[in-house]
Biopython code that builds the backbone (N, CA, C, O; Angstrom):
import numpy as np
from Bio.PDB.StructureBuilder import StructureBuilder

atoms = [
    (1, "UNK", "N", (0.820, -1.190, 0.000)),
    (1, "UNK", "CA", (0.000, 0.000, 0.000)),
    (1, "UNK", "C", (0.868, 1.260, 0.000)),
    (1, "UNK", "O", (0.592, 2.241, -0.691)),
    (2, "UNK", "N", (1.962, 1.186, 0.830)),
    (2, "UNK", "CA", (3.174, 2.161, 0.436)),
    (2, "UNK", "C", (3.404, 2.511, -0.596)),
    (2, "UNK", "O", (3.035, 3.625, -0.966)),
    (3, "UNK", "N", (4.245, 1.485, -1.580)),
    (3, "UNK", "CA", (4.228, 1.699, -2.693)),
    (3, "UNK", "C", (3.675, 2.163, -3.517)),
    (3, "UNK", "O", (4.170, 2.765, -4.469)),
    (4, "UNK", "N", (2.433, 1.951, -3.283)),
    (4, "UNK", "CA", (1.173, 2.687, -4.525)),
    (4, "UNK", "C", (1.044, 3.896, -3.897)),
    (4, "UNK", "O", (0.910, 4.854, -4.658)),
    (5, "UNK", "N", (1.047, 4.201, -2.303)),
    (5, "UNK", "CA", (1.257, 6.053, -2.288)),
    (5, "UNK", "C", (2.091, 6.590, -2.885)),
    (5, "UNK", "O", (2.110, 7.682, -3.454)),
    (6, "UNK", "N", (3.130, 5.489, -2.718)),
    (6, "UNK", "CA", (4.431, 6.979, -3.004)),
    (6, "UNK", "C", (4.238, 7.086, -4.929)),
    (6, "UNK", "O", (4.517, 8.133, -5.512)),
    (7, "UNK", "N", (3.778, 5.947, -5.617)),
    (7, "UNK", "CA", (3.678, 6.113, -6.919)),
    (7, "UNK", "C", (2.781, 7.151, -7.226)),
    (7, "UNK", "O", (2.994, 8.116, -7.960)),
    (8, "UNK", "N", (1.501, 6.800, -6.446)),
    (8, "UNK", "CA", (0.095, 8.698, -6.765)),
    (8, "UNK", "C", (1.386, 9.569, -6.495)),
    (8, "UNK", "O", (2.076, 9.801, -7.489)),
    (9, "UNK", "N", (1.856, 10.147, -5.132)),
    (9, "UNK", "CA", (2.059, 11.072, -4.725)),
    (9, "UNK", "C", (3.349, 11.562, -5.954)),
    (9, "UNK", "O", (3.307, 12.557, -6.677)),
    (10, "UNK", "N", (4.190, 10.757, -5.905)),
    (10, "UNK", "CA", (5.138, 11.153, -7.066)),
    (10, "UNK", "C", (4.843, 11.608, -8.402)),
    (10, "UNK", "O", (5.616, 12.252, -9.111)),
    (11, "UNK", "N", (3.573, 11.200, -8.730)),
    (11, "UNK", "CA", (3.279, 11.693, -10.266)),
    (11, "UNK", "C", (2.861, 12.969, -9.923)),
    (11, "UNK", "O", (3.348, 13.930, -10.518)),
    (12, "UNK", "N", (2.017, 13.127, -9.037)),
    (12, "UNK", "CA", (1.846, 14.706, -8.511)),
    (12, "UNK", "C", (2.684, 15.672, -8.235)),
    (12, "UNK", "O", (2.546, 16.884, -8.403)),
    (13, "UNK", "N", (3.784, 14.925, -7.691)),
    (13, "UNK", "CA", (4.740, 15.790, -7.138)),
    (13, "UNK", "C", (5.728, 16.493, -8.384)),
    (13, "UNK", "O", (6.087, 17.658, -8.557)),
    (14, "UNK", "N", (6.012, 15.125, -9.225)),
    (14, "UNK", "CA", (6.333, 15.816, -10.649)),
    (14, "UNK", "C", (5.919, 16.701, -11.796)),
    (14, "UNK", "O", (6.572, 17.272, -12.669)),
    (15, "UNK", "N", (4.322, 16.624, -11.457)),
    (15, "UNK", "CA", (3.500, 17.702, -12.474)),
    (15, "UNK", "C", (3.831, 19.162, -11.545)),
    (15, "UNK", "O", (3.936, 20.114, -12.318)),
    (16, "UNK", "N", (3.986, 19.491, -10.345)),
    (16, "UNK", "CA", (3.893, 20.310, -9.588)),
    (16, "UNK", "C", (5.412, 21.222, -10.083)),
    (16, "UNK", "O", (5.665, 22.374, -10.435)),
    (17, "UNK", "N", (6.198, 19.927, -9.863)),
    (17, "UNK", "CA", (7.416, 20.848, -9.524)),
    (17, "UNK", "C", (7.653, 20.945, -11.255)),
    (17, "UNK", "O", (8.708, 21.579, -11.252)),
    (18, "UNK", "N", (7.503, 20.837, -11.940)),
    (18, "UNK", "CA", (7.731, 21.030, -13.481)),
    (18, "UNK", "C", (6.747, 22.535, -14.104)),
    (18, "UNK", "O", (7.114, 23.198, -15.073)),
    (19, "UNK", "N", (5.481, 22.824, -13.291)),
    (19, "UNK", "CA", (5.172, 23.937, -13.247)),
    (19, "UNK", "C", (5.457, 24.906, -12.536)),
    (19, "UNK", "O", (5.325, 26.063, -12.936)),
    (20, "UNK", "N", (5.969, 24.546, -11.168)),
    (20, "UNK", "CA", (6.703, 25.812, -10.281)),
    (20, "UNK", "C", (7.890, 25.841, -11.499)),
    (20, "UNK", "O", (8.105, 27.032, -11.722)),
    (21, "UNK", "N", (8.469, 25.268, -12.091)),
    (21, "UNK", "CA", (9.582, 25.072, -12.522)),
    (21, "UNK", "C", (9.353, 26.278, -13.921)),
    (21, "UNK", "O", (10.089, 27.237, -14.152)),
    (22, "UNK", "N", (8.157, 25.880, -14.680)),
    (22, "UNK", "CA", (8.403, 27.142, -15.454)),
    (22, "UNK", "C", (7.715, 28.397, -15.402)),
    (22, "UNK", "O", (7.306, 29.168, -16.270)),
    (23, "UNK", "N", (7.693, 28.392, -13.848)),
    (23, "UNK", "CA", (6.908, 30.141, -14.020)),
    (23, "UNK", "C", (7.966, 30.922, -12.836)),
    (23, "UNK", "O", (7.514, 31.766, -12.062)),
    (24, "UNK", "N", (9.287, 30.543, -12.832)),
    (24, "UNK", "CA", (10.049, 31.009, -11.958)),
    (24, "UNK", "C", (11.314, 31.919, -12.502)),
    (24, "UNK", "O", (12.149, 31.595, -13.347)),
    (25, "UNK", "N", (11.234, 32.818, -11.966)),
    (25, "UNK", "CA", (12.261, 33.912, -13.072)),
    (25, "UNK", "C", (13.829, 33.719, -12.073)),
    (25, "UNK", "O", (14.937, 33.569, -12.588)),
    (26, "UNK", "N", (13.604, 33.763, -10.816)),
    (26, "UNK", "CA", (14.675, 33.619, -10.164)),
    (26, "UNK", "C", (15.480, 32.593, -10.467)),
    (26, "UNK", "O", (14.985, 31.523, -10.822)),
    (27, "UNK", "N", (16.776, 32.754, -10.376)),
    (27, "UNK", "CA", (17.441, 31.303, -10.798)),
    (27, "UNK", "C", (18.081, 30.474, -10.085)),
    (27, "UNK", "O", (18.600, 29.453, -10.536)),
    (28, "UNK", "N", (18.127, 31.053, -8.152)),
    (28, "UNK", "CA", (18.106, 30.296, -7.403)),
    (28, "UNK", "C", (16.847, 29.311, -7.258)),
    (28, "UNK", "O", (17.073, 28.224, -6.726)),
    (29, "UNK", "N", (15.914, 29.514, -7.562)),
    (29, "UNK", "CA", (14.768, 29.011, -7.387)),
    (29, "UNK", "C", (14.071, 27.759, -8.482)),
    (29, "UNK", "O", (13.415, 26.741, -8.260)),
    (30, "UNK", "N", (14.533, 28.349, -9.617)),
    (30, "UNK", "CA", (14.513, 27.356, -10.621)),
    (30, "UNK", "C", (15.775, 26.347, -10.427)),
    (30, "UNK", "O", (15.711, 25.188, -10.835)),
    (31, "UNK", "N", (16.691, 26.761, -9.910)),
    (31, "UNK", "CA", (17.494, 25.205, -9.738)),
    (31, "UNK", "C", (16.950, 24.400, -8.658)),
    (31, "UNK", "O", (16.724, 23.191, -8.601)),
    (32, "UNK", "N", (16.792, 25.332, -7.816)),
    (32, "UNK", "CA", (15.967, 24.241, -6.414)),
    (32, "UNK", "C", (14.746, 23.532, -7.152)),
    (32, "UNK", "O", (14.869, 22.333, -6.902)),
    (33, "UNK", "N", (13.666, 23.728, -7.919)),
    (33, "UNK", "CA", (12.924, 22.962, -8.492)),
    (33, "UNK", "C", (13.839, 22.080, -9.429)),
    (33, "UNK", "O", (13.456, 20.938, -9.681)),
    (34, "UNK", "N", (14.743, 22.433, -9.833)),
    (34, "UNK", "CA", (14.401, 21.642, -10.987)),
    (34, "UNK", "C", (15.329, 20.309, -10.225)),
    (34, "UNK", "O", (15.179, 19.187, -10.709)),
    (35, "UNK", "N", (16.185, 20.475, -9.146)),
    (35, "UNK", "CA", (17.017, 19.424, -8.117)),
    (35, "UNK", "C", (16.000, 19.032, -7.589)),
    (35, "UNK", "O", (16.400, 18.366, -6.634)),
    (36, "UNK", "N", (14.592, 19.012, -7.598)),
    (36, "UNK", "CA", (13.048, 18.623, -6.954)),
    (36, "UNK", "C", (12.986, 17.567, -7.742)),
    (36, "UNK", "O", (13.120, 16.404, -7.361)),
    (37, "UNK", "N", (12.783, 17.928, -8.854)),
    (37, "UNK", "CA", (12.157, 17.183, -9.774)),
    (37, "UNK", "C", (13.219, 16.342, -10.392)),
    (37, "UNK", "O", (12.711, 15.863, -11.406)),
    (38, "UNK", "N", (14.321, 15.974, -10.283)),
    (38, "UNK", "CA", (15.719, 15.136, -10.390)),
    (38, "UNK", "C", (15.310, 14.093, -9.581)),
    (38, "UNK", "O", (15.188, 12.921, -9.937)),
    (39, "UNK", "N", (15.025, 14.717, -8.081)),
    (39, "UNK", "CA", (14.675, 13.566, -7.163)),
    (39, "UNK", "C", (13.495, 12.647, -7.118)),
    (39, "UNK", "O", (13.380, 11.437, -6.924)),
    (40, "UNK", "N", (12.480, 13.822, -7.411)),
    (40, "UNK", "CA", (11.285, 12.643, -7.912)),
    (40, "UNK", "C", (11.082, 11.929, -8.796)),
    (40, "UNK", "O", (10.348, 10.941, -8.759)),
    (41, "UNK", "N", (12.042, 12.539, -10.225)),
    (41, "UNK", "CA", (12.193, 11.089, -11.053)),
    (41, "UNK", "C", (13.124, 9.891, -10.752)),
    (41, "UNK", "O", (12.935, 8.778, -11.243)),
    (42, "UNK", "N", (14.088, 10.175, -9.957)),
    (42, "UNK", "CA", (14.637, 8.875, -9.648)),
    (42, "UNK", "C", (13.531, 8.391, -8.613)),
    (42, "UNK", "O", (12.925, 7.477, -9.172)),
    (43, "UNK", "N", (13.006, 8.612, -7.337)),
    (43, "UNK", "CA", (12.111, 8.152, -6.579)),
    (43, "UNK", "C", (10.980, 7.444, -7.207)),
    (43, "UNK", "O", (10.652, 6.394, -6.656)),
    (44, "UNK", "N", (10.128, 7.918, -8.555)),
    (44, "UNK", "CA", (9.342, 7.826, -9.501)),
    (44, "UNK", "C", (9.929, 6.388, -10.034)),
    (44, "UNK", "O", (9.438, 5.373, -9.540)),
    (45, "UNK", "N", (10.715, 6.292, -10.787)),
    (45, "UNK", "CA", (11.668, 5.454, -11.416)),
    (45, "UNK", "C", (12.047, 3.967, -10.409)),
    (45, "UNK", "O", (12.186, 2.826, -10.852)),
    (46, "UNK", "N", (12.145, 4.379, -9.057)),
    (46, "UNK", "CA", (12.672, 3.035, -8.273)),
    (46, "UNK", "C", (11.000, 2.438, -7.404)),
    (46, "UNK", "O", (10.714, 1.351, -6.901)),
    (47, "UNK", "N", (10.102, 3.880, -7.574)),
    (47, "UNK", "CA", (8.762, 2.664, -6.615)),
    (47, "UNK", "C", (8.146, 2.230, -7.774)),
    (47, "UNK", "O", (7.159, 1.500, -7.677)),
    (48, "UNK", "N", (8.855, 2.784, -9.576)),
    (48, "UNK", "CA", (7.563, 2.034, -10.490)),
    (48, "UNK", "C", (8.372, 0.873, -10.718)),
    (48, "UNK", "O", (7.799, -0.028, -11.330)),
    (49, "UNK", "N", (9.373, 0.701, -10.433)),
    (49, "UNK", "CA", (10.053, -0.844, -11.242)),
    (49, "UNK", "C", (9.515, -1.478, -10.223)),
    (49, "UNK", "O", (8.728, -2.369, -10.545)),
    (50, "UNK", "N", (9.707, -1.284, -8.932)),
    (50, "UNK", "CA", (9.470, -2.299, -7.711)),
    (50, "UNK", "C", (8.103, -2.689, -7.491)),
    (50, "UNK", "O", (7.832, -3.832, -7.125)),
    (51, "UNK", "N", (7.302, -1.890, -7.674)),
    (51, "UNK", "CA", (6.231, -2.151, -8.459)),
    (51, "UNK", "C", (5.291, -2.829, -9.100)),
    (51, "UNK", "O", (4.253, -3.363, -8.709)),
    (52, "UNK", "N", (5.978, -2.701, -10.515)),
    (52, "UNK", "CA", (6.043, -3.633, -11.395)),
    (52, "UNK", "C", (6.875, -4.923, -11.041)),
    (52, "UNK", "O", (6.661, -6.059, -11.464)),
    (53, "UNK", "N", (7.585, -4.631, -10.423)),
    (53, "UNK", "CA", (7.888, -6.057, -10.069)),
    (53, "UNK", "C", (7.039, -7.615, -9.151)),
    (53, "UNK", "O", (7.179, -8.838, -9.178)),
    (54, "UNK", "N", (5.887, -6.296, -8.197)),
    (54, "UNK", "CA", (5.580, -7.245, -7.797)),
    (54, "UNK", "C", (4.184, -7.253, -7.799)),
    (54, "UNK", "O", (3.348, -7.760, -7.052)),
    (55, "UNK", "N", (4.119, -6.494, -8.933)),
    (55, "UNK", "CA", (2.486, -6.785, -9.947)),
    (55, "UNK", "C", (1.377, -5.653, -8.678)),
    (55, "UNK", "O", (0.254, -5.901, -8.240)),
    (56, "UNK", "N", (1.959, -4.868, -8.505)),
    (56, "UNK", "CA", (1.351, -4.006, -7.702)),
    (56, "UNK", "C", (0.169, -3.007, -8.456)),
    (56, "UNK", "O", (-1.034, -2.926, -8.206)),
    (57, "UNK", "N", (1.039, -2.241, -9.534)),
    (57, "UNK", "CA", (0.459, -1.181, -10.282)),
    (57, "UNK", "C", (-0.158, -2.109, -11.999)),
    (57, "UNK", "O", (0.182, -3.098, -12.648)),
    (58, "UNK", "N", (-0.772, -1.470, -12.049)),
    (58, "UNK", "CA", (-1.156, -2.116, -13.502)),
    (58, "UNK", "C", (-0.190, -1.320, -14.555)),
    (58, "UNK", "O", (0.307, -0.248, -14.210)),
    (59, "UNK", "N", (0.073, -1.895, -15.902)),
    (59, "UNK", "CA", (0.311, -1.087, -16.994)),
    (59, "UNK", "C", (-0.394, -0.355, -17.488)),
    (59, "UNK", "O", (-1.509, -0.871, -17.566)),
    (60, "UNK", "N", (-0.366, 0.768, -17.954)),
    (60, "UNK", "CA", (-1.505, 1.603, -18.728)),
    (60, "UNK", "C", (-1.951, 1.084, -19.370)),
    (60, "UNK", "O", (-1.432, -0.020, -19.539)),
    (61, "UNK", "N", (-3.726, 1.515, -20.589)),
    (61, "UNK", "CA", (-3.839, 0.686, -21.237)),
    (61, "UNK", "C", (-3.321, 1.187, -22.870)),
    (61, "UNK", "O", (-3.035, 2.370, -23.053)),
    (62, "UNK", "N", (-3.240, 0.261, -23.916)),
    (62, "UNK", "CA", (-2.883, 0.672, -25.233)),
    (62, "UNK", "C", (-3.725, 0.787, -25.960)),
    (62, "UNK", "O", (-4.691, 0.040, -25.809)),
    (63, "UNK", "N", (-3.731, 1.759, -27.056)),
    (63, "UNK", "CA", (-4.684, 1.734, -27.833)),
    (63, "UNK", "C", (-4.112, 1.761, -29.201)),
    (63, "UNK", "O", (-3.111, 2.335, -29.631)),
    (64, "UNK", "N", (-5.163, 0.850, -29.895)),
    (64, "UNK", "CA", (-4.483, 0.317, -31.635)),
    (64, "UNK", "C", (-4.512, 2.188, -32.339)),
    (64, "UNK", "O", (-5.328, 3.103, -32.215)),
    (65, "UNK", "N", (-3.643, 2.105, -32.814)),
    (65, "UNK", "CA", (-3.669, 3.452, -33.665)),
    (65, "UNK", "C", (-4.701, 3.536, -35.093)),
    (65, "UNK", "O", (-4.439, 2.794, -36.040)),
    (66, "UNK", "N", (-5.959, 4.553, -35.168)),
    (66, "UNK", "CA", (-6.084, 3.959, -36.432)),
    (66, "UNK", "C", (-6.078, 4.435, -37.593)),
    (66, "UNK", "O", (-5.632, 5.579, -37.684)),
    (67, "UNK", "N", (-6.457, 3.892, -38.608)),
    (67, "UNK", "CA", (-5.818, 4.000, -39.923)),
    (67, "UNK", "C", (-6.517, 5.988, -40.634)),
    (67, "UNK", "O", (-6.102, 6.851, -41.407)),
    (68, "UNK", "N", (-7.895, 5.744, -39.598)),
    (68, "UNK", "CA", (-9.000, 7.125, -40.315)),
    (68, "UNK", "C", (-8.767, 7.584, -38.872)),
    (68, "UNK", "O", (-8.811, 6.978, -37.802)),
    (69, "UNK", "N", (-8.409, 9.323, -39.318)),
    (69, "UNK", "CA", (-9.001, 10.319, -38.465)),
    (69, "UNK", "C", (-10.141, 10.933, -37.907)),
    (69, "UNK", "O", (-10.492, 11.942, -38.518)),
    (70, "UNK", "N", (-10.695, 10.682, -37.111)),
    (70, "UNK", "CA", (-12.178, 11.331, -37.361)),
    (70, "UNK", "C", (-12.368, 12.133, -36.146)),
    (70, "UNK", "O", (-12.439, 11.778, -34.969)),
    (71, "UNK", "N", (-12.445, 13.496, -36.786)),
    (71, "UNK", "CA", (-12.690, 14.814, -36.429)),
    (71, "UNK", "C", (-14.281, 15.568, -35.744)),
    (71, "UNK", "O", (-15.306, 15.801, -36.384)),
    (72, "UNK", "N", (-14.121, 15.724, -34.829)),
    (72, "UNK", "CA", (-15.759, 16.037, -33.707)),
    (72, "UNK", "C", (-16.165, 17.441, -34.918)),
    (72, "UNK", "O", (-15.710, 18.572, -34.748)),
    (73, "UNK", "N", (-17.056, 17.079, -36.065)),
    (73, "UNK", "CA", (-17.837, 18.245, -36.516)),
    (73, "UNK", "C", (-18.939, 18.824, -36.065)),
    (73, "UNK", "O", (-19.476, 19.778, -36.628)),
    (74, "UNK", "N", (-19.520, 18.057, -34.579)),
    (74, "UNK", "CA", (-20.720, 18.370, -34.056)),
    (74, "UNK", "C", (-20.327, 19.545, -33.000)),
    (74, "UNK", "O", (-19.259, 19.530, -32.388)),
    (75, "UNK", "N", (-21.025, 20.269, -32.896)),
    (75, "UNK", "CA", (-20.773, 21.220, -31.564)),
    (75, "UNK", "C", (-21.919, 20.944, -30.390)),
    (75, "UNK", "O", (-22.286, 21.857, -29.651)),
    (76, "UNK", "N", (-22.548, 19.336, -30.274)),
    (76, "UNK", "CA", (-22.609, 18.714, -29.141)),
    (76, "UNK", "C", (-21.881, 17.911, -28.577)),
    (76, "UNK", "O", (-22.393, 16.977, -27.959)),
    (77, "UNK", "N", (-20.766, 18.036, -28.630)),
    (77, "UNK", "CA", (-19.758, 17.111, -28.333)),
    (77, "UNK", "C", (-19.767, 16.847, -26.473)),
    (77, "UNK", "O", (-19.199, 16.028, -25.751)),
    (78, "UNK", "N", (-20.573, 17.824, -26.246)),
    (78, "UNK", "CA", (-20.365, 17.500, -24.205)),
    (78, "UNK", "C", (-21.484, 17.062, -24.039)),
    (78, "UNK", "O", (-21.738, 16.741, -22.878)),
    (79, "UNK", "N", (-22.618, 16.864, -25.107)),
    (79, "UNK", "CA", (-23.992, 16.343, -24.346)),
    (79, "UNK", "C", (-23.719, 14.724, -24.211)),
    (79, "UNK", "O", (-24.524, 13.949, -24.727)),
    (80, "UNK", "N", (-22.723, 14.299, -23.600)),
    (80, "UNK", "CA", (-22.856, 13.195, -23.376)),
    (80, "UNK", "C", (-23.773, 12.725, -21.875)),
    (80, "UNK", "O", (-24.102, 11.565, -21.626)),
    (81, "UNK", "N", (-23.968, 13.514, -21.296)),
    (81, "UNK", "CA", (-24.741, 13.103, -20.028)),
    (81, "UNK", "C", (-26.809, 13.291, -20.340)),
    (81, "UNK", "O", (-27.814, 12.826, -19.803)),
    (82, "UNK", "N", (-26.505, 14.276, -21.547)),
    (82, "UNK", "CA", (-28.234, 14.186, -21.271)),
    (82, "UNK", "C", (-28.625, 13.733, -22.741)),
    (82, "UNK", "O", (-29.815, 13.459, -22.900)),
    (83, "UNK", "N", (-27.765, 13.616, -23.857)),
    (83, "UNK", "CA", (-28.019, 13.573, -24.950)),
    (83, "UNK", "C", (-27.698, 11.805, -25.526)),
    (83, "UNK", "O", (-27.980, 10.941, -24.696)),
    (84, "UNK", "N", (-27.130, 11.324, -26.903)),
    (84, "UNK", "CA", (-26.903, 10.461, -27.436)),
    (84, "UNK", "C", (-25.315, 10.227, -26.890)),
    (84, "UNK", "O", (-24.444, 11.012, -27.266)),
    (85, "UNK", "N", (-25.105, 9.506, -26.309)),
    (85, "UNK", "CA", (-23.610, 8.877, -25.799)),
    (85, "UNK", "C", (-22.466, 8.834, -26.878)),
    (85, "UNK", "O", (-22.780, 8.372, -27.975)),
    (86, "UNK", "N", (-21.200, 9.256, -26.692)),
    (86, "UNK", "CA", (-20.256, 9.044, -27.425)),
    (86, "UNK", "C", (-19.160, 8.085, -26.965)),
    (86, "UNK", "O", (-19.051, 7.912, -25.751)),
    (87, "UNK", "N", (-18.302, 7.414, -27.832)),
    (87, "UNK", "CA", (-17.384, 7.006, -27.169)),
    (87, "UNK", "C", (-15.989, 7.379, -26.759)),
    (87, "UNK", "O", (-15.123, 7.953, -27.420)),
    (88, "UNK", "N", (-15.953, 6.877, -25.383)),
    (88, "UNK", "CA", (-14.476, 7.687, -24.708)),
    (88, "UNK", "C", (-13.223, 7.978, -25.925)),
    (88, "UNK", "O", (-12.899, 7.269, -26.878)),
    (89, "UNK", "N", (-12.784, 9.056, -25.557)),
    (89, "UNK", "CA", (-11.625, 9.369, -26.155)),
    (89, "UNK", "C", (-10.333, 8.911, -25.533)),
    (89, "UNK", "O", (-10.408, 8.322, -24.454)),
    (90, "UNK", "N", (-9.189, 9.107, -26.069)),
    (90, "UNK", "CA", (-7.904, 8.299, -25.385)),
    (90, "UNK", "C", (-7.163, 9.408, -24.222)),
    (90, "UNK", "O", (-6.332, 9.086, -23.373)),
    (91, "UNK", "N", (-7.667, 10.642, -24.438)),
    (91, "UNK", "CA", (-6.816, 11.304, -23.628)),
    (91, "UNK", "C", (-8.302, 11.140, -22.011)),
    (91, "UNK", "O", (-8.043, 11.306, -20.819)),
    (92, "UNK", "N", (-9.328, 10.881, -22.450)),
    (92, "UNK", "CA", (-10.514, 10.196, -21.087)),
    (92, "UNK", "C", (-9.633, 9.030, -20.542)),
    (92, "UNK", "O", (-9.054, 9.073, -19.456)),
    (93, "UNK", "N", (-9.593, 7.950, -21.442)),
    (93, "UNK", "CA", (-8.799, 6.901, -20.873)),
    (93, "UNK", "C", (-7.426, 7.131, -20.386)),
    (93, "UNK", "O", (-7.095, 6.354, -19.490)),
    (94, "UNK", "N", (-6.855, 7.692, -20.617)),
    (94, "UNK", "CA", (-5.364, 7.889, -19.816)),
    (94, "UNK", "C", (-6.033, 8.696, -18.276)),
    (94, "UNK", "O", (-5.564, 8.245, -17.231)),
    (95, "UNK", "N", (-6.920, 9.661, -18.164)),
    (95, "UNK", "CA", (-6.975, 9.963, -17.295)),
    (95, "UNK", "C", (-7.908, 9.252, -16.192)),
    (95, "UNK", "O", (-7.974, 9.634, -15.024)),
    (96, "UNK", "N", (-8.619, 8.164, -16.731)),
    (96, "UNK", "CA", (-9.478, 7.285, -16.016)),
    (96, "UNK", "C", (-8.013, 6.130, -15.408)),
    (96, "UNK", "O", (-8.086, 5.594, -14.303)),
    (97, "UNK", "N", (-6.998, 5.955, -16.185)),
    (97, "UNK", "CA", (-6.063, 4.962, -15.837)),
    (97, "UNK", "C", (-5.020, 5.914, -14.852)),
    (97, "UNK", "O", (-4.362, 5.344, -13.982)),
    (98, "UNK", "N", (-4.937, 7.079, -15.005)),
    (98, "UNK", "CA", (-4.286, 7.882, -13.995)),
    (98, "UNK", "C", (-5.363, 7.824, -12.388)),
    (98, "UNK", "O", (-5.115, 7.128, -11.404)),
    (99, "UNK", "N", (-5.951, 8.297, -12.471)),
    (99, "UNK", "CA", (-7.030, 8.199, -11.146)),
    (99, "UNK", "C", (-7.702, 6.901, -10.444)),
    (99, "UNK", "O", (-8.476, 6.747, -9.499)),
    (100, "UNK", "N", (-7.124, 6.153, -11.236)),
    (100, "UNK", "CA", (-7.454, 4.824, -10.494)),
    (100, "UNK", "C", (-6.540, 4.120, -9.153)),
    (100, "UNK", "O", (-6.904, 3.058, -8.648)),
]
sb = StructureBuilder()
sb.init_structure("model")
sb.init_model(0)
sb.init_chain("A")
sb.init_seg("    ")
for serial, (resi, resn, name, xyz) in enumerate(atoms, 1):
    if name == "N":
        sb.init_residue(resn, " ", resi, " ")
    sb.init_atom(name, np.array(xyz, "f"), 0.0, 1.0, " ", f" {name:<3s}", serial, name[0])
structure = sb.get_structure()
């Protein structure tokens, strides 16, 4: 159960310090982030192998690439809750596989 905190908390901790990271003009300050974010990718890096090693975290899922583009020409594209249902998009699924 450790493990899977420190894996949430680390992905957070890396989106965080990568945005303190570019809105910082000082340049003491941007090195201290960016020696932040050094550490949380190695930290990142050693609880996901261990991890994966012991079938803790799942793999993300994949999706087949496909051959046709197809482009939202409707401008109901959000009535999915009261209207005709669409199907999930891949950047939904990455974030349904992030929050899990």
């Amino acid at each position: 159960m450790l493990l899977v905190y420190l894996h949430i908390i680390r992905i957070h901790g890396l989106t965080r310090y990568a945005f303190a990271t570019s809105v910082c003009i000082r340049e003491d300050v941007r090195k201290y982030f960016i020696e932040c974010t050094s550490q949380s990718l190695e930290l990142y890096d050693r609880v996901t192998s261990i991890s994966l090693n012991k079938g803790i975290i799942n793999k993300p899922p994949t999706l087949n690439n496909q051959q046709k583009i197809d482009f939202e020409r409707k401008q109901n594209y959000l009535t999915g809750l009261f209207g005709k249902r669409r199907p999930i998009n891949a950047i939904e699924i990455s974030g349904v596989h992030l929050n899990m």
